[in-house]
KELUM-152123 format. One line per 3 residues: number of its first residue (from 1); their letters; for each residue x, y, z of N, C-alpha, C. Coordinates in steps of 0.1 Angstrom, whole numbers, plus 5000, padded with zeros to 4 digits. Example, Ala and Ser with C-alpha at 12.3 -4.5 7.8 and 13.67 -1.06 7.14 Angstrom:
1 = as = 5132/4943/5078/5123/4955/5078/5132/4967/5078; 5128/4978/5071/5137/4989/5071/5129/5000/5079
This chain:
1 = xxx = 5323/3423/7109/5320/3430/7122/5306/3436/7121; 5304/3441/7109/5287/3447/7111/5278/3436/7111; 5281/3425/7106/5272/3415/7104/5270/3411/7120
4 = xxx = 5281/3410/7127/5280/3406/7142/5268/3418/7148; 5273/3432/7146/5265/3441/7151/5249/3440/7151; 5245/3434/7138/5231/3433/7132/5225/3422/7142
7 = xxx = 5235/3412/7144/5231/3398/7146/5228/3400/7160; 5234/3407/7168/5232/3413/7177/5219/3418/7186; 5214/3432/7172/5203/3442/7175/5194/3430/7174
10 = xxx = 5195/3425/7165/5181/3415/7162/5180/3405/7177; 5189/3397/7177/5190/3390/7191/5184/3395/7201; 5186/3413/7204/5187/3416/7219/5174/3419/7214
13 = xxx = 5165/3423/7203/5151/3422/7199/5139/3415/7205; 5148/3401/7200/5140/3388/7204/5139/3385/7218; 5152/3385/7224/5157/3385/7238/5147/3392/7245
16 = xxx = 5145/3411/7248/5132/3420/7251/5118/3416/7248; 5117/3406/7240/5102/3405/7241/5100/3390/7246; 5112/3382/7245/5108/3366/7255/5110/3371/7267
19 = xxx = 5115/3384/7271/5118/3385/7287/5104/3389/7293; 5094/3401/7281/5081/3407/7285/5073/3393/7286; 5078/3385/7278/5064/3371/7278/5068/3361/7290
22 = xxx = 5081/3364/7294/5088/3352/7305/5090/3340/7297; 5096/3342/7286/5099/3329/7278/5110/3332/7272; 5124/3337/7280/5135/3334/7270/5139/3325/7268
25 = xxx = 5145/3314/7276/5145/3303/7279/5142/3295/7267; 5125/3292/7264/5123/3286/7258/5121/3292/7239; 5121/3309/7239/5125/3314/7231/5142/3310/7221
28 = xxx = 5148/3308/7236/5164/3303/7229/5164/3287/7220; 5154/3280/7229/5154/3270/7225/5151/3268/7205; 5138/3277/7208/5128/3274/7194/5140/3283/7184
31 = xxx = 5150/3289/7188/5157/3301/7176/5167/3290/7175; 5176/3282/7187/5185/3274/7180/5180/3257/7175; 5166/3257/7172/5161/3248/7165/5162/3252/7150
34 = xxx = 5160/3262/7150/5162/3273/7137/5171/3269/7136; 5190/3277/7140/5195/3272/7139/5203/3261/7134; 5197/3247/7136/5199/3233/7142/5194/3230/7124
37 = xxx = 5179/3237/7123/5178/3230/7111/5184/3238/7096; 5191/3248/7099/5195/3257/7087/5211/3249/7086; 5212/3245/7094/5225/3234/7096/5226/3221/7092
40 = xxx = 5222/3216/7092/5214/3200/7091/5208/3201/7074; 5199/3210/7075/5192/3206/7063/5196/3211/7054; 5209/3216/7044/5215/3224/7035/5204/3229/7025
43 = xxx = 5194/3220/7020/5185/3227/7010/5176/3235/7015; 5171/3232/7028/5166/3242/7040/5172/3258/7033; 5184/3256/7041/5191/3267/7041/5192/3279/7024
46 = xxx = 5195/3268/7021/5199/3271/7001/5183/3280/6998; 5175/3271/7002/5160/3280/6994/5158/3296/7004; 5157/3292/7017/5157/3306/7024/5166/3312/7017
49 = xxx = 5179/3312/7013/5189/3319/7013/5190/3328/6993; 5184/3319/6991/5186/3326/6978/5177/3332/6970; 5184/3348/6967/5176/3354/6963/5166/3355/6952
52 = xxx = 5168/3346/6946/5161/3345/6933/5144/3338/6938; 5144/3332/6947/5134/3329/6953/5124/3340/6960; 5112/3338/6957/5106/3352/6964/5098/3347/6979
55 = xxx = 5097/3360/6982/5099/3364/6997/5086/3354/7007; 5076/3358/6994/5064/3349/6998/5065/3337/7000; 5071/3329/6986/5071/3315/6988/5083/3312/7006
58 = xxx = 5090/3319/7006/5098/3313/7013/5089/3312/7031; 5082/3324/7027/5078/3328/7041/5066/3320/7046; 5057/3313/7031/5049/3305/7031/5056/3290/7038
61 = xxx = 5067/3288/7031/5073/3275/7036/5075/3274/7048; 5078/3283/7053/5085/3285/7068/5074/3287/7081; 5063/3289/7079/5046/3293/7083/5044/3275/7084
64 = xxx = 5040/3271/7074/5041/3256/7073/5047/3246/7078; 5060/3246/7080/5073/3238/7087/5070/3243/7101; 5072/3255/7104/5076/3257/7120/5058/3262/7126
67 = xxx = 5050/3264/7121/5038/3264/7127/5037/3253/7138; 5030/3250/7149/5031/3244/7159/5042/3239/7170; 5053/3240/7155/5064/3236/7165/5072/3243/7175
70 = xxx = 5069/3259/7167/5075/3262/7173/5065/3283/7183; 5069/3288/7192/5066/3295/7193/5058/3310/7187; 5047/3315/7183/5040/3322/7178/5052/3333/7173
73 = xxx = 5058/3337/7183/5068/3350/7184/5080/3349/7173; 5084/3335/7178/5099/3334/7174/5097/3329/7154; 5080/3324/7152/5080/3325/7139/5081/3338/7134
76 = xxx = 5072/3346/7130/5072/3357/7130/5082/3362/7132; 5094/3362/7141/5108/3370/7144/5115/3364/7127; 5112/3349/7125/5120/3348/7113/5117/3348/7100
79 = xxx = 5100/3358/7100/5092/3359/7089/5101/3373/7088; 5106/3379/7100/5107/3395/7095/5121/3394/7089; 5127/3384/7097/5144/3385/7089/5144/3381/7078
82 = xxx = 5131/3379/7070/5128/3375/7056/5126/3387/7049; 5118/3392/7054/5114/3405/7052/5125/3414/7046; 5138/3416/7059/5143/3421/7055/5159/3420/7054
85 = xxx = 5154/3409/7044/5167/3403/7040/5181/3400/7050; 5176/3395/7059/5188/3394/7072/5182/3375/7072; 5177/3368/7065/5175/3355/7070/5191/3347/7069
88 = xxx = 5202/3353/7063/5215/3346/7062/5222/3347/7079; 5213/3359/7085/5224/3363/7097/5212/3350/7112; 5204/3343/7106/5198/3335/7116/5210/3325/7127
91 = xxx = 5217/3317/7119/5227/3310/7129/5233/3322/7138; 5237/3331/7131/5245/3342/7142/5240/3347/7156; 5225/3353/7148/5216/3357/7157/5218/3347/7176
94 = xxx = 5211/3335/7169/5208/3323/7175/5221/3321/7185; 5234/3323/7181/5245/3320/7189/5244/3339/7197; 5239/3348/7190/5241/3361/7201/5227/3358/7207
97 = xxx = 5221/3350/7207/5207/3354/7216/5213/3343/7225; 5217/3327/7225/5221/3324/7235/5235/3331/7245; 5238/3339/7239/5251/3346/7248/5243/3355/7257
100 = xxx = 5232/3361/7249/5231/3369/7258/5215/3360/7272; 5214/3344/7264/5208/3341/7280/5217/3337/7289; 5227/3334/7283/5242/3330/7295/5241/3341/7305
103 = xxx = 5241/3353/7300/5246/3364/7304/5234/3366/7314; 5224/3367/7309/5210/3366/7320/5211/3358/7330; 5212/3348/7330/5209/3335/7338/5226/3335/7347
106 = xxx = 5235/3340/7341/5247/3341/7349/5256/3328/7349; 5256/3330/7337/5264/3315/7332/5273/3317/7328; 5288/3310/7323/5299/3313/7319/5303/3303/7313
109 = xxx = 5306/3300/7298/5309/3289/7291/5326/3288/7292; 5332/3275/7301/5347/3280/7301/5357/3264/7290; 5362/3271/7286/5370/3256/7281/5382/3255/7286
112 = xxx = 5380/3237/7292/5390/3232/7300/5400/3224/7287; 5409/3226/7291/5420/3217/7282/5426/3207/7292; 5426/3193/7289/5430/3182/7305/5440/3174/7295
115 = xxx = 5453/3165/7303/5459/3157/7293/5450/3139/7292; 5440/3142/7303/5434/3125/7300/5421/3131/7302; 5415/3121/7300/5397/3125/7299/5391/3121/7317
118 = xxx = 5383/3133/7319/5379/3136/7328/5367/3126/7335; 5367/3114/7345/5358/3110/7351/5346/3117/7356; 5331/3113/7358/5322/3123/7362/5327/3134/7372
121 = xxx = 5333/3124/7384/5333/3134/7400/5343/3139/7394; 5351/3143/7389/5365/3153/7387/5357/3165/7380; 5351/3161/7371/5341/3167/7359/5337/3176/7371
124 = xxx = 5329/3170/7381/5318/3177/7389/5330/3188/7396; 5338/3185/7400/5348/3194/7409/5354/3201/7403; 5356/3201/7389/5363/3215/7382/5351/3222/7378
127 = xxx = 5341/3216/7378/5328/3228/7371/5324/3235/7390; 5326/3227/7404/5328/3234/7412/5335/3245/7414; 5350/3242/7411/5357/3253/7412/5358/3266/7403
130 = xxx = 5353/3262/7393/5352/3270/7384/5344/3278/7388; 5334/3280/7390/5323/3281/7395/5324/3290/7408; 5330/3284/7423/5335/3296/7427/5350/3306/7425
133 = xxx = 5351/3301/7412/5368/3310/7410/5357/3325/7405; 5344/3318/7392/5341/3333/7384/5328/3337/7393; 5323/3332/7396/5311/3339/7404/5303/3336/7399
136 = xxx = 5302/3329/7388/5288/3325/7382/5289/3311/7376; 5280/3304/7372/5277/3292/7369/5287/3286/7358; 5298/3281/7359/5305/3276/7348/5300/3263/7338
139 = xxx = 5301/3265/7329/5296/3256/7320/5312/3250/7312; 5319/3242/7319/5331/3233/7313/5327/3227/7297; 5335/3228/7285/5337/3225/7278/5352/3215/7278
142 = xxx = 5353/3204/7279/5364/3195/7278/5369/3193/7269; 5379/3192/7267/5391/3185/7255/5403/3182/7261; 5405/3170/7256/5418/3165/7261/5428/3167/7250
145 = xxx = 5438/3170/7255/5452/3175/7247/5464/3166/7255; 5469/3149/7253/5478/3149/7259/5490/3157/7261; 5492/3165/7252/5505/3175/7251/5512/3180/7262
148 = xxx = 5495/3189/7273/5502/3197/7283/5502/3186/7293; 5509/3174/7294/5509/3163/7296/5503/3164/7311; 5496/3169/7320/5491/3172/7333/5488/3184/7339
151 = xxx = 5481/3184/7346/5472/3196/7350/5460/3202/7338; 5457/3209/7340/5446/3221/7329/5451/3234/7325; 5441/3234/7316/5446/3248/7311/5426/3252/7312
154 = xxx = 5426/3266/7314/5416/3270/7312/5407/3285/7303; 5404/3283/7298/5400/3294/7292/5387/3299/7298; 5383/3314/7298/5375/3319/7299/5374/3338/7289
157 = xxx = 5365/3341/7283/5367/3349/7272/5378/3348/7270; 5386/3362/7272/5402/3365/7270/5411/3364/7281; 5409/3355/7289/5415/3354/7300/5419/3339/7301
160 = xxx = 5433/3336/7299/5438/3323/7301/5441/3313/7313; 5440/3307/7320/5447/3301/7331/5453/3290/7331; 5466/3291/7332/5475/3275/7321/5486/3269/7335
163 = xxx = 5475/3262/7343/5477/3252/7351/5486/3242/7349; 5493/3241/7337/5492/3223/7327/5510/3225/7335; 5515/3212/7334/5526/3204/7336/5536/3214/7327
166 = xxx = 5532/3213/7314/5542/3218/7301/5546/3229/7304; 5538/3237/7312/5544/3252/7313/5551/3251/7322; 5548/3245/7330/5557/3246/7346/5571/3243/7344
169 = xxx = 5570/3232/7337/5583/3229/7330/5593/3236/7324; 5581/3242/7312/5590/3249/7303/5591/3260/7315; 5586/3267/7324/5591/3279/7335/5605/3279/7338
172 = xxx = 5605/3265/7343/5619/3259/7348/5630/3259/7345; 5627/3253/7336/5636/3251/7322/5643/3269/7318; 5635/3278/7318/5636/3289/7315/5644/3296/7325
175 = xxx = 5641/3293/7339/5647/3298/7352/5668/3296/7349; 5660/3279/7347/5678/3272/7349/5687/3281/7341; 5680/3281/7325/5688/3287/7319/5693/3301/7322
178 = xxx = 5686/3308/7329/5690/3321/7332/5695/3327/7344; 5698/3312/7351/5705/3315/7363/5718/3315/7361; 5730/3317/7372/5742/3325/7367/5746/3310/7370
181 = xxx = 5755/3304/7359/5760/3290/7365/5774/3296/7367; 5776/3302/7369/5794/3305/7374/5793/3305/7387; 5782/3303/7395/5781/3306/7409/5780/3287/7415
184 = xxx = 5778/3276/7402/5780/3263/7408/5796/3257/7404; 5799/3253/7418/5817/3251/7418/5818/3240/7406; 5823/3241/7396/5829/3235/7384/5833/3218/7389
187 = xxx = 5832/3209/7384/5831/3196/7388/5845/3192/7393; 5851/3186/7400/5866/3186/7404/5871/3195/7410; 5868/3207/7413/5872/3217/7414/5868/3222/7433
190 = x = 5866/3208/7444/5861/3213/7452/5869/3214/7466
């Protein structure tokens, strides 16, 4: 939990000063290239990460690699998490700084659960609806689950919406059982 907190402060850091330059956007990009390569490259990772290495060499490496590539700012943002010893919380950061451009830009990442895989135009008409169900820009995440053998299930944060066949079923199923069968005339009996 505190590590989320940290990952956070730093994020909303970086976040305030690509908004003063009008570059979050592209600020998000250059931090989940960071990211992208602390993931990808494990020895990347391994040398930033461990302590036995000093602070210089690493920060010299990192000056070197990401010079040109990447943003003036956003180097420097990860000379300081060197600094001070927060360069392990960079993936984190990177996933709180894009939440919080979602959250700027008015985006909503939702995951659809479908029992067959979704053609473009269907694609295009659930990220419509979605879209005006939450008020803001839905960004569909797909996965097919034959299971809920029809309809969707949808997620959004903590909020579920379970459209699918399987429930409706199982509803039913659940009704039948609990309705009074002494009230249907017994077979022969009419």
């Amino acid at each position: 939990m505190k590590h989320n907190t940290v990952a956070r402060q730093y994020a909303e850091t970086l976040f305030a000063l690509g908004a003063r330059e009008g570059r979050v956007e592209e600020y998000a990009e250059a931090l989940s290239t960071v990211a992208r390569l602390l993931e990808t490259e494990p020895s990347f990772r391994l040398f930033l990460e461990t302590p036995r290495i000093d602070d210089a060499e690493k920060k010299a490496l990192v000056k070197r690699s990401l010079e040109g590539a990447l943003p003036k700012h956003v180097i420097n943002f990860v000379l300081v998490t060197i600094d001070k010893r927060r360069q392990r919380l960079l993936r984190q950061i990177a996933a709180e700084y894009s939440a919080l451009l979602d959250e700027h830009m008015g985006r909503e990442h939702v995951e659809v659960t479908v029992a067959r895989p979704l053609d473009a135009e269907a694609e295009t008409m659930v990220t419509e609806r979605l879209t005006a169900l939450l008020g803001r820009k839905a960004i569909p995440h797909v996965r097919v689950d034959p299971d809920i053998l029809g309809g969707l299930v949808v997620r959004t944060g903590e909020t579920i919406y379970d459209g699918s066949v399987r429930r409706r079923l199982e509803g039913m199923r659940g009704r039948m059982l609990k309705a009074d069968l002494s009230a249907i005339p017994a077979e022969g009996a009419r």
